[in-house]
C-alpha positions as YAML, in Angstrom:
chain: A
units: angstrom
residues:
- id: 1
  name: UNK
  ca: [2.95, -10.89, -5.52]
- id: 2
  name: UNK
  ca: [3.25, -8.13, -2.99]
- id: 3
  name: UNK
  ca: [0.40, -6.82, -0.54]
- id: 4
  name: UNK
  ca: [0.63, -3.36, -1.68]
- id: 5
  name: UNK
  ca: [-2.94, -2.83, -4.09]
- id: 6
  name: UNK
  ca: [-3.51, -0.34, -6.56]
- id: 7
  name: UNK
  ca: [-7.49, 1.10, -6.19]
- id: 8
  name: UNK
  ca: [-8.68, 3.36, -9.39]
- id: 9
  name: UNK
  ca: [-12.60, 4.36, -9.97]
- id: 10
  name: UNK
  ca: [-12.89, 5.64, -6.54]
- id: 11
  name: UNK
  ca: [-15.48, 8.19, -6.14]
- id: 12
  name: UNK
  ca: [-14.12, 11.70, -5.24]
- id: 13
  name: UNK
  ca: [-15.69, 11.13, -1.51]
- id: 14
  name: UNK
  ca: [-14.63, 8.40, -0.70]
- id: 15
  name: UNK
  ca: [-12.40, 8.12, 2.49]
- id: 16
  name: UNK
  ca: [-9.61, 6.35, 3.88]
- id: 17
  name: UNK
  ca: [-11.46, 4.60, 6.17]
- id: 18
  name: UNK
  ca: [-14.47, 3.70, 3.80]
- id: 19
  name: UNK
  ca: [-11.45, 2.07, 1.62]
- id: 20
  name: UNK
  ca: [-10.10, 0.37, 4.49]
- id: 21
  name: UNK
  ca: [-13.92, -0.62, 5.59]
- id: 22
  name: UNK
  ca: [-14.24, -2.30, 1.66]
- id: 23
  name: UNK
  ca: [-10.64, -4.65, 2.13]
- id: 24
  name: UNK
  ca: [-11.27, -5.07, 5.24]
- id: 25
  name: UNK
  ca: [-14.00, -7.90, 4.13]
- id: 26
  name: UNK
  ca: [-11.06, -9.86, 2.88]
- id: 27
  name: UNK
  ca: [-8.56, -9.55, 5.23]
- id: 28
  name: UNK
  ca: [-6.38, -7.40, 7.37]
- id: 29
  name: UNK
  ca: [-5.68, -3.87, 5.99]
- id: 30
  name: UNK
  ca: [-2.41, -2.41, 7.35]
- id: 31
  name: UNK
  ca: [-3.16, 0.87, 5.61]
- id: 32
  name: UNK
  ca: [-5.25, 3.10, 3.16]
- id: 33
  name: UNK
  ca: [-3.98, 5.73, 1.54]
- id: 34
  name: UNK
  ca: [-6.39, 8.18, -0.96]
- id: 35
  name: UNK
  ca: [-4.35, 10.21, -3.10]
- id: 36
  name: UNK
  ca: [-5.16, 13.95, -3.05]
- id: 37
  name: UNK
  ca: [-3.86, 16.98, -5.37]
- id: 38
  name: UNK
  ca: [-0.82, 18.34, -4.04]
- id: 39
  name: UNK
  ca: [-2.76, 22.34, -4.52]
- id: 40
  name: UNK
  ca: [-6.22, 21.07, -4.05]
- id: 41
  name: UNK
  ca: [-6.58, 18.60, -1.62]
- id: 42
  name: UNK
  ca: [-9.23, 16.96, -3.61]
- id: 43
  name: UNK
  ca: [-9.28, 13.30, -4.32]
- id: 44
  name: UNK
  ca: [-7.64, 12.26, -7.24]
- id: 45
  name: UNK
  ca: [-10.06, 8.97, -7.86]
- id: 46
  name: UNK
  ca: [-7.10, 6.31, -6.73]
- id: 47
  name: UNK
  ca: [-5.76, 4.90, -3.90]
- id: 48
  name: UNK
  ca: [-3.32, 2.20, -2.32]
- id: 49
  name: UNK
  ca: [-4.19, -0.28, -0.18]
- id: 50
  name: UNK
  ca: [-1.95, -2.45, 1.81]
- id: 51
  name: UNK
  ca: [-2.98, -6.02, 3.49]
- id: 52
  name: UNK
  ca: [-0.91, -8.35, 5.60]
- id: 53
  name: UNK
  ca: [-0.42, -11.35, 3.04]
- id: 54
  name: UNK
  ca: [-0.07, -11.51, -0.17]
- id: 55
  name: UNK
  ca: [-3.25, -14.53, 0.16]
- id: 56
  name: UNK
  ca: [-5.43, -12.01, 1.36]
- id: 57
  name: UNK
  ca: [-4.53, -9.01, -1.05]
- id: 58
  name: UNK
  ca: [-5.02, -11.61, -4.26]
- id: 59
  name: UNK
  ca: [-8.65, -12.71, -2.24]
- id: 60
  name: UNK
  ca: [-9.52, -8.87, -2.76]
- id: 61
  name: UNK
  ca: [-8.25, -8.51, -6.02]
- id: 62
  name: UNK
  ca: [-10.10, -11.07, -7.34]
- id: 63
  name: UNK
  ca: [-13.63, -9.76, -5.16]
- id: 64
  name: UNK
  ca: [-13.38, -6.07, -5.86]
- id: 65
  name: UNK
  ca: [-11.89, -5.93, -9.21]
- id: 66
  name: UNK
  ca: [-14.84, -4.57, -11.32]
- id: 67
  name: UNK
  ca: [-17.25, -3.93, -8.79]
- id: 68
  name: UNK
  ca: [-18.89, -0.58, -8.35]
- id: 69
  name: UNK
  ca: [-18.71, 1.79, -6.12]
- id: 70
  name: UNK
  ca: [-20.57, 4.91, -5.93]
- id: 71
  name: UNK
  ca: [-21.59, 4.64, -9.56]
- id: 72
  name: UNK
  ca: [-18.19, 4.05, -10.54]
- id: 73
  name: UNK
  ca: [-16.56, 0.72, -11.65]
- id: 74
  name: UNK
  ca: [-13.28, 0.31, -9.50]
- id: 75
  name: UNK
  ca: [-10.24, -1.06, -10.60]
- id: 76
  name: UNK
  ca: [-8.04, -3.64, -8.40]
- id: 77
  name: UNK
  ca: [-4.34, -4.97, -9.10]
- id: 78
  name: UNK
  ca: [-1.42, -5.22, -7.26]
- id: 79
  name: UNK
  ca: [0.30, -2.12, -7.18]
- id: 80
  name: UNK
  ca: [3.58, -1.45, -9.24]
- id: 81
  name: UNK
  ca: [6.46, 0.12, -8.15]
- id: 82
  name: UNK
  ca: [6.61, 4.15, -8.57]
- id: 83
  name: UNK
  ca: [8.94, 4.70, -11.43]
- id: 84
  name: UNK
  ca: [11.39, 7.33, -10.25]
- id: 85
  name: UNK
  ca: [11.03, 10.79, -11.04]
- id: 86
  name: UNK
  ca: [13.87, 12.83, -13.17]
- id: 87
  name: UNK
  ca: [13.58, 16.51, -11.92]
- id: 88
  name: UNK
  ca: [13.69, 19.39, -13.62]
- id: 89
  name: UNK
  ca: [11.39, 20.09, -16.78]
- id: 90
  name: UNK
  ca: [10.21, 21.94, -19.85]
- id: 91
  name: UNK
  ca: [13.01, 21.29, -21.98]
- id: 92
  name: UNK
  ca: [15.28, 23.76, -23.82]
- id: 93
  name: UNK
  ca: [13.98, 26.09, -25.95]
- id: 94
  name: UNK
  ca: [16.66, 26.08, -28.37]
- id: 95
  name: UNK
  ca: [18.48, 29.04, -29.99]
- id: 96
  name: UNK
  ca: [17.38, 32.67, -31.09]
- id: 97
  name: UNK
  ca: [14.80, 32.34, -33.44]
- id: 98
  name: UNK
  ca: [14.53, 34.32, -36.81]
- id: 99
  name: UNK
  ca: [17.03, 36.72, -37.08]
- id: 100
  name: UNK
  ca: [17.91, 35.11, -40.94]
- id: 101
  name: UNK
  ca: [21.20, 33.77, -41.85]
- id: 102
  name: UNK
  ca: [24.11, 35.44, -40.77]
- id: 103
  name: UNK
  ca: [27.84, 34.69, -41.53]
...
């Protein structure tokens, strides 16, 4: 198991230092990371946290997962690898449409 944790429920104030505060209980956090919308800035309700052994990220797992936190119930697994990202989008549109059939 890697020490990279996914955090989900997170209330939309929380901070990267209140998460690191929470994992901190359980061992050493090397980093917190909220993410934020790219236009907003706000808080998208997850987070990553990393700790320095895998011993002390499955310790918080196993504490945090299903606790609450500011009303909200978190959820607390290791993290999964991003999938990569194809670029590009929308699709084709196809042909002309309508015009009848024409030979």
């Amino acid at each position: 198991m890697g020490s990279k944790i996914y955090v989900g429920g997170l209330p939309y104030s929380t901070t990267e230092q209140q998460l690191s505060d929470l994992f901190a209980v359980h061992g050493a956090v090397t980093s917190s990371r909220i993410i934020t919308d790219k236009f907003t800035g706000q808080s998208r309700g997850f987070g990553f946290v990393e700790m320095s052994s895998d011993s002390e990220a499955q310790a918080a797992i196993t504490a945090l997962n299903g606790t609450e936190l500011g009303g909200r119930t978190l959820t607390v697994n290791e993290a999964r690898p991003q999938e990569p990202r194809t670029g590009g989008g929308g699709g084709g549109r196809g042909g002309r449409g309508g015009g009848g059939d024409r030979y």
